[in-house]
N, C-alpha and C positions, 0 to 999 in steps of 0.2 A: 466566435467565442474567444474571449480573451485569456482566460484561464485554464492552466494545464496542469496532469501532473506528471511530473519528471521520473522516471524509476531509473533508480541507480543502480547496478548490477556490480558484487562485487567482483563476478568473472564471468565473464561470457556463457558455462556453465550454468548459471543464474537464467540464462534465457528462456526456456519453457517455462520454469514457474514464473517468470515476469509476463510473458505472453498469456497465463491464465489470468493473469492481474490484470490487463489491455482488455482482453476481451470482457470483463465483466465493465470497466470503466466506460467501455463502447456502449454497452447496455444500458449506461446509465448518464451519455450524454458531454462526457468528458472528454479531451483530447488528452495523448501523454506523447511522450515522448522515452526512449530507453538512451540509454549513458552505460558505459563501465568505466571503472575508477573504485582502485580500492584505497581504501584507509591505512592498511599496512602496506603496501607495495608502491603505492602512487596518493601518496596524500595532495601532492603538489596541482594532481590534474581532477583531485576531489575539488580543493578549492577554484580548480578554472572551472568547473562546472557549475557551483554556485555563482561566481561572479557572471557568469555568459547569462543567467535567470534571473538575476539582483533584481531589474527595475520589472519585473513580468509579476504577473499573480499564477503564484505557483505551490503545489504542494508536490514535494517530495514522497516521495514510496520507493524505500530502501529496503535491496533484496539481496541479501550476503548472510552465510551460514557460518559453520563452524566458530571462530570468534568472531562476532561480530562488532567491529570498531566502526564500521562504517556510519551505521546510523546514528550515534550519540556525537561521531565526527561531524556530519553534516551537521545535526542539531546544536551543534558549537558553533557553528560558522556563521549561522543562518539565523534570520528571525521567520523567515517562513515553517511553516508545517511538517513533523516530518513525521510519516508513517514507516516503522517496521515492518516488514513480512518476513522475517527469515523461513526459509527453506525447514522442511520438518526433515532431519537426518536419523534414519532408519540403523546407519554407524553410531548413532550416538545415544541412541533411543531417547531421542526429546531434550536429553542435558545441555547441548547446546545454547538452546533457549533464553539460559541467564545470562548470556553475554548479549541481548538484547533487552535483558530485563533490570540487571542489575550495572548500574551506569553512574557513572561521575555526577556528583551534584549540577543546580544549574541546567543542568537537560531534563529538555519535556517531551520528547519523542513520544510515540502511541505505540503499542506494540500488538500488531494480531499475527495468527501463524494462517490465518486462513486467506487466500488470495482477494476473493469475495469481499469478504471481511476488510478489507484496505482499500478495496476499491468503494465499500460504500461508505467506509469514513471516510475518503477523500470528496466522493461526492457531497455527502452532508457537508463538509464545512462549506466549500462551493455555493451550497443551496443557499447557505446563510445571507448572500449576495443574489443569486442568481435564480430567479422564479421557476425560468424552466427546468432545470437542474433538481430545484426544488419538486417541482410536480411529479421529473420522470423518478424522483427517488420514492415518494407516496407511492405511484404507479406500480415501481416495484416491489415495492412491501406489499401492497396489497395483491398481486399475484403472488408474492410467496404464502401470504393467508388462504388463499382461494387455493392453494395447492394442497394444504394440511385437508381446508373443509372438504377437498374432491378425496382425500386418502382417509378422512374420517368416514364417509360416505360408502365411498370402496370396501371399505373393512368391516362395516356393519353389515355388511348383507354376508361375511363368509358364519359359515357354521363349522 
């Protein structure tokens, strides 16, 4: 598989919820890779990490909380892909959020707060190339359908 996606962590901190993003991207036939480099502290080693990807087929999935510069930085640098996930901070009840949301013209980043969620937009654009990729993400929709009609099932029968 020639295609990967890279998660950018803006601090090491960042690691669990990146490892929930890997594990569903496993699920779904992806390879990634993880990086740290933030956009306020090391912009310098944000952009070696784009050029070391330049000539690869890659989708980014940037994972940095509190203000998040990193993602709309990458999506500056880059004509690749870039997904958001920031971190849901329980400090800030959710407000954090708009500093992945609201961003500099010219960027077209993606933004979900759901791990899942980032893994299987990376998957899909992938699919759009890639058949199997494409099938295992079918695959997977259709076991999350088959999970509702088994809970639909289950619930009918309580009194």
């Amino acid at each position: 598989m020639s295609e990967k996606a890279v998660i950018i962590m803006g601090s090491e901190r960042d690691l669990d919820f990146s490892r929930e993003i890997a594990k569903y991207l496993k699920l779904l036939g992806v390879s990634y890779e993880f990086r740290v480099a933030s956009a306020h502290k090391s912009p310098e080693n944000v952009l070696e990490i784009i050029k070391e990807f330049e000539a690869e087929k890659v989708i980014y999935i940037t994972v940095a909380g509190r203000s998040n510069a990193l993602s709309a930085f990458v999506d500056a640098n880059s004509s690749k892909p870039v997904i958001a996930c920031p971190p849901y901070s329980e400090t800030y009840s959710g407000i954090d959020i708009f500093s992945s949301l609201r961003v500099p013209s010219g960027i077209g980043s993606v933004v979900t707060i759901e791990p899942e969620g980032a893994a299987i937009a990376a998957a899909k654009i992938f699919a759009l190339e890639d058949s199997v990729v494409a099938q295992t993400v079918k695959v997977y929709q259709l076991s999350k359908k088959k999970e509702l009609e088994n809970a639909n099932e289950s619930v009918k029968k309580l009194k």
